[in-house]
Structure formats: structure tokens, C-alpha cells
C-alpha positions as CSV (number, residue, x, y, z in Angstrom):
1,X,-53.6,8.3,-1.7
2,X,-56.3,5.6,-1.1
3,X,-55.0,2.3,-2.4
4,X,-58.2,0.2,-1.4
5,X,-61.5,1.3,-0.9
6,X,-65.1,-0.1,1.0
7,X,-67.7,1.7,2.8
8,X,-66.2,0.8,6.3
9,X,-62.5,1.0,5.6
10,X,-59.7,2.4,3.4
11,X,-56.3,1.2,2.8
12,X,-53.9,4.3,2.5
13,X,-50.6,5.6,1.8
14,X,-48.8,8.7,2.5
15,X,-45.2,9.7,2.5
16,X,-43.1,10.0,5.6
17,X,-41.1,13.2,6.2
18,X,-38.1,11.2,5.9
19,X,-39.6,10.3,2.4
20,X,-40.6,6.7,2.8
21,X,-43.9,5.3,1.9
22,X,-46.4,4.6,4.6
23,X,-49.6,2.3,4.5
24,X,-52.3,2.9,6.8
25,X,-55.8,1.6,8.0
26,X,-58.6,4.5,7.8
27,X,-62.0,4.5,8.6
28,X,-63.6,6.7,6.0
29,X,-67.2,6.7,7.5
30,X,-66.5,7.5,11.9
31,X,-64.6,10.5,13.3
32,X,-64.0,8.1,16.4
33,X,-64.1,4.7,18.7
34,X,-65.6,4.8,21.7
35,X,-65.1,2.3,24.6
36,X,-67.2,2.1,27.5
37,X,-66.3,0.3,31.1
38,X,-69.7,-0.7,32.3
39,X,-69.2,-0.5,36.1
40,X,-72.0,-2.1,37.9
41,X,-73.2,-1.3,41.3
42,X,-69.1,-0.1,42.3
43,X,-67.9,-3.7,42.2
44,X,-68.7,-5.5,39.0
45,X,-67.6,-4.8,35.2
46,X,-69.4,-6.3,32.2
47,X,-66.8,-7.9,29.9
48,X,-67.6,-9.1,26.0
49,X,-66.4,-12.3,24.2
50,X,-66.1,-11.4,21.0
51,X,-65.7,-13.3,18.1
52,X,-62.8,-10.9,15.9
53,X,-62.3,-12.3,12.2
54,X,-58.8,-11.0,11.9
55,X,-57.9,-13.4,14.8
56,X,-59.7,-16.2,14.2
57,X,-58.1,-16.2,10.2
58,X,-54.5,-15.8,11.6
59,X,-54.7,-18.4,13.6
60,X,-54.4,-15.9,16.8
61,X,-57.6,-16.4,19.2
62,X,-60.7,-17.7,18.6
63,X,-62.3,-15.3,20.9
64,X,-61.6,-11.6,22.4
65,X,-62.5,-9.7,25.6
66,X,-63.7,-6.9,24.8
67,X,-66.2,-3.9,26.5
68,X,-69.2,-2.3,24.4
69,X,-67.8,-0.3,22.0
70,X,-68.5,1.4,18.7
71,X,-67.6,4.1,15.9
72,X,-68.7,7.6,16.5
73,X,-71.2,8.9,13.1
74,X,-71.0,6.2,11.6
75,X,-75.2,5.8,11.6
76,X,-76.1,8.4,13.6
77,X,-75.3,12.0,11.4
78,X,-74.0,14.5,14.0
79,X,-73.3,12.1,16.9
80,X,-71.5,13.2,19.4
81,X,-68.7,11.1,21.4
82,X,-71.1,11.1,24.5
83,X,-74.1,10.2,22.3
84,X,-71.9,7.3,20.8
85,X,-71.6,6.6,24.2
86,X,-74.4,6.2,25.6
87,X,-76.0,4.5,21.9
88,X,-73.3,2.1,22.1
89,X,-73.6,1.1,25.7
90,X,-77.4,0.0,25.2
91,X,-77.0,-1.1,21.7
92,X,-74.8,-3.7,22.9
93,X,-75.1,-4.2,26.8
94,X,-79.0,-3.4,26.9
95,X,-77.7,-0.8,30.2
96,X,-78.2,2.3,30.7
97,X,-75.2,4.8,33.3
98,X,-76.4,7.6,35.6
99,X,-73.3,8.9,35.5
100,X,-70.6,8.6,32.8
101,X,-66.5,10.1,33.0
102,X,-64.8,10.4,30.0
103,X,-61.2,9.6,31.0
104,X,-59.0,9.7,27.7
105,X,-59.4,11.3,24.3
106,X,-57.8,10.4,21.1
107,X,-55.8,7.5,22.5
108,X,-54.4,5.3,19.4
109,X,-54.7,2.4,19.3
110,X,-52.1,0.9,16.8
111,X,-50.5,4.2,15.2
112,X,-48.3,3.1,12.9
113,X,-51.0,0.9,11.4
114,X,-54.2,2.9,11.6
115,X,-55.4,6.2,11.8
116,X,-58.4,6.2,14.0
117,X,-58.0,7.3,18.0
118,X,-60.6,6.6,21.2
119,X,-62.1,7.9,23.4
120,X,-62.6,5.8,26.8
121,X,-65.1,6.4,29.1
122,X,-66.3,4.6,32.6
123,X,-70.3,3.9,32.7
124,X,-71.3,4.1,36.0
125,X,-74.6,2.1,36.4
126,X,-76.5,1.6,39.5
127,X,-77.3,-2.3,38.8
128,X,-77.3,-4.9,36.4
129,X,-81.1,-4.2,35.0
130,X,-81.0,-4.7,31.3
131,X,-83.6,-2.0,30.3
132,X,-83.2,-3.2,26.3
133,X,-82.5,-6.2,24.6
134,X,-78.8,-6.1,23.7
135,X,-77.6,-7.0,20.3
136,X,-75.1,-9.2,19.5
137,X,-73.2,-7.0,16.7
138,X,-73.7,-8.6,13.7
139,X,-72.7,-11.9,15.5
140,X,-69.6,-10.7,17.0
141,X,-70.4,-10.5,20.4
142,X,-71.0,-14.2,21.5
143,X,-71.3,-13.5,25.7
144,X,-71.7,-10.7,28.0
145,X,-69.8,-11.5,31.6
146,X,-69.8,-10.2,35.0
147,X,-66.8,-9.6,37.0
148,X,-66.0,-8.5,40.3
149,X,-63.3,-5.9,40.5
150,X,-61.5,-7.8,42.5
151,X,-61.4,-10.6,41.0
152,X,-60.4,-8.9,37.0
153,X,-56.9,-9.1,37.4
154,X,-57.6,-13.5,38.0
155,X,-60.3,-13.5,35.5
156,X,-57.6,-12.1,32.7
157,X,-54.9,-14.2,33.1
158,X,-57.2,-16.9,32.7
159,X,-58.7,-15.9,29.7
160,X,-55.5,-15.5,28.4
161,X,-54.3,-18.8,29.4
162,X,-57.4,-20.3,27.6
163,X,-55.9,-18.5,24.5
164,X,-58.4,-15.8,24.4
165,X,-57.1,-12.6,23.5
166,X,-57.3,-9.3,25.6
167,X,-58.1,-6.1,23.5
168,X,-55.7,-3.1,24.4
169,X,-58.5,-0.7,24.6
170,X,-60.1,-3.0,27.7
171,X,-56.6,-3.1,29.5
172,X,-56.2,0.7,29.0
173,X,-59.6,1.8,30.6
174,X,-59.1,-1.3,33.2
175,X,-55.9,1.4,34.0
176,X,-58.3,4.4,34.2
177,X,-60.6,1.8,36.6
178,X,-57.6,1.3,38.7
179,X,-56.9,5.2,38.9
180,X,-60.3,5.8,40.0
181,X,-60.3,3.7,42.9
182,X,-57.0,5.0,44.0
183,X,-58.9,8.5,43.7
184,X,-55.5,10.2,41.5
185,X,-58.1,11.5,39.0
């Protein structure tokens, strides 16, 4: 049953099978979330500061690392996930991959709360040549940031220690990162 309805998002409930009620977070307009790792030239990664209105009215973070992401159809009718992709990593980083790896599928990313999954996926792109003017999402995305790959795990803690917050979607592919340079996928 939808409780609250707007273009973007849908507050729901459903019944449990052990009968209780459950609210949930839908997004009526996407069939999924993609998130792209921009890895540039094998030894950088572009990061996002994000400005995230749920956190900054809780009182959480002011600001969030983030990677490009985006919802799958939710402007482009028919869009596939590697379409999404690809839209998404220009739209927002102005890049374009030669070579793109798909490394999860329907990963949630807060199931008892919401119902959408996503799909991560590692941008490989040659070099840092910005072939189209990035945007900055409505004003969420406030900074784009290189980082070696050596130096991420450093660079996170001290984001976190300036009391901005990580998004669990850019430690999960950082995981997939870390996989792929130990060559186990």
C-alpha cells in the first residue's frame, strides 16, 4: 500500500510474513542505482563531495564522499544499466571509460529501509581528459577529487575525521577495487 506519494519517491507498507507491518522507501520512477569507480590511468580514483540533505537536516555531515552515480530509466525510457552507466559517468564527471566491469548486481543498500538495489561497476579511463562539462546534480555535487590508490585508505579516514560522511556504495566498490588489484576476480 503506498502511504506517501511524489514523482521521485514512495513511502510504503507491506506486511511481514510473520504479520507485522513494514514501511519502506521505493523509487517509483528507476528500476536501478548505478555507481561507477572512475579509475584513472591505473592509479587515481575520482571521488565526489556531495552535499546530501538528509544529513545535513539531522545534524549528521555536512558533506558526503561519494562516486558518479545515478538511477537507471529514470530520464532515459529503455536505459539499460550499462547505458546508465556510461550517461551517468559523463553527466557528472565529464569522463568517458574504454573499458567498464560490472562487478555486483542488485546489492542493497539499506534493505530494511528501502527497496531499490545497485549495480557497481569500475570505469576504467585512460586519463583525466574531461571530454564534457560535468554537472553538478542539481547542486549536490560541490567537488570532484583525485586520489591515488594508494593513498584512499589515508584520504578516508581523514575525511571522516573532518566529519564528512562515507557513502556505503563507495566503500563497497572501493572492495571490488581492492579485489581487482589482487587479481581474485
Amino acid at each position: 500500500m503506498i502511504l506517501y506519494d511524489t514523482k521521485y519517491l514512495q513511502l510504503k507498507s507491506t506486511v511481514s510474513k510473520k504479520g507485522s507491518d513494514w514501511v519502506y522507501a521505493h523509487r517509483p520512477n528507476a528500476r536501478d542505482v548505478v555507481v561507477i569507480l572512475p579509475v584513472i590511468n591505473n592509479d587515481k580514483v575520482l571521488f565526489l563531495k556531495e552535499e546530501r540533505p538528509p544529513l545535513q537536516a539531522e545534524g549528521i555531515a555536512k558533506y558526503c564522499i561519494g562516486l558518479p552515480a545515478g538511477l537507471v530509466g529514470d530520464e532515459r525510457v529503455g536505459e539499460t544499466i550499462e547505458d546508465a552507466i556510461r550517461a551517468e559517468l559523463l553527466e557528472e564527471a565529464g569522463l568517458r571509460a574504454d573499458k567498464i566491469k560490472i562487478m555486483t548486481k542488485k546489492a542493497a543498500s539499506s534493505a530494511g529501509c528501502v527497496s531499490e538495489t545497485i549495480t557497481i561497476a569500475v570505469a576504467y579511463i585512460p586519463e583525466y581528459n574531461i571530454v564534457s562539462e560535468p554537472v553538478d546534480d542539481g547542486g549536490v555535487i560541490v567537488e570532484r577529487i583525485l586520489v591515488k590508490i594508494s593513498d584512499i585508505p589515508n584520504w578516508l579516514r581523514e575525511q571522516e575525521a573532518k566529519g564528512e560522511a562515507l557513502t556505503t556504495s563507495t566503500l563497497a566498490a572501493l572492495y571490488y577495487l581492492e579485489l581487482l588489484k589482487e587479481e581474485k576476480i
